[in-house]
C-alpha positions, -999 to +999 in steps of 0.1 A: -161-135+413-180-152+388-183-141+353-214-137+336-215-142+300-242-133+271-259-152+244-239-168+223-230-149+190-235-165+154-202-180+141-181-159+113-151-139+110-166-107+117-173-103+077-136-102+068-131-106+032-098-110+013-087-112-024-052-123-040-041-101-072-006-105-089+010-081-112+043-073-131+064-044-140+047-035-169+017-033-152+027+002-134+018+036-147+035+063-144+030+097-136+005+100-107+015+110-073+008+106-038+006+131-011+011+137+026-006+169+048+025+172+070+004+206+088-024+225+080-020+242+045+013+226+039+014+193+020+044+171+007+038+152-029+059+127-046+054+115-080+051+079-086+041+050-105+010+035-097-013+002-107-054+004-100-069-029-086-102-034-092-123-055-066-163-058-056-149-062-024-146-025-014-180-012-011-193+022+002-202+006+036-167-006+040-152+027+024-178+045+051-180+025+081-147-006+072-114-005+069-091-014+038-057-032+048-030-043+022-003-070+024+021-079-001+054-101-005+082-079-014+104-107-028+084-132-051+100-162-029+092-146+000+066-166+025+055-139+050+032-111+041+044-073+048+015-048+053+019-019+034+026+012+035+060-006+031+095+017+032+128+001+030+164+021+026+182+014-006+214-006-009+239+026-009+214+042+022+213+074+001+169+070-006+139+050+006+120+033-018+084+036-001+050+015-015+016+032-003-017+025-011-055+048-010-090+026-018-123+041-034-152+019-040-149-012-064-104-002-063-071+000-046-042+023-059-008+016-052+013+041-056+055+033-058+082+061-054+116+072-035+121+098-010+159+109-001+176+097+031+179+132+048+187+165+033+225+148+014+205+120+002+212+110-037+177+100-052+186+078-090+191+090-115+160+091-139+129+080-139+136+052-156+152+034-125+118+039-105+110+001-114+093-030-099+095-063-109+064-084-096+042-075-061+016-100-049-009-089-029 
């Protein structure tokens, strides 16, 4: 059988566009939180610390009609990219610390918090543990 092909299309990457933003630890906020519909009428909310990115890369088409991916380094060394949202167990396996992210027009939020390991799960004590160091994205 013998394939028949169309017109050749223009050359691009099919409008992807990308940005590179790096932050610190003192560039989180604190006190906003991030929630999850887990079934109709019931929703789960954590609170967390959160940094707004601004960009002119988001725009209502892509909010409307595009899609919004994140990728950061979780270790500033590190080489390979990790898409986010981004969940990894703590050292003692009692909580997850868990990054997430939601986009608007013109911004990205992400948002940082923990979540316990199961029902017995130990979260840290005090806010003041609920730290990051340095994302790139």
């Amino acid at each position: 059988m013998q394939r028949r092909h169309g017109p050749m299309g223009p050359p691009g990457n099919a409008n992807v566009q990308s940005g590179t933003q790096t932050f610190v630890s003192a560039d989180w906020l604190w006190n906003d939180s991030w929630s999850l519909r887990t079934a109709t009428g019931t929703t789960n909310s954590w609170f967390t610390r959160y940094v707004d990115l601004n960009t002119d890369l988001i725009t209502e088409d892509i909010v409307n009609n595009g899609t919004v991916l994140v990728y950061f380094k979780p270790v500033e060394t590190q080489t390979s990219w990790t898409s986010l949202p981004y969940t990894y167990l703590s050292f003692n396996s009692q909580f997850y610390y868990n990054f997430q992210y939601e986009y608007d027009v013109g911004s990205i939020r992400l948002h940082y918090f923990w979540t316990p390991n199961g029902s017995a799960g130990i979260m840290p004590g005090g806010i003041e543990y609920l730290r990051v160091t340095r994302l790139h994205l």
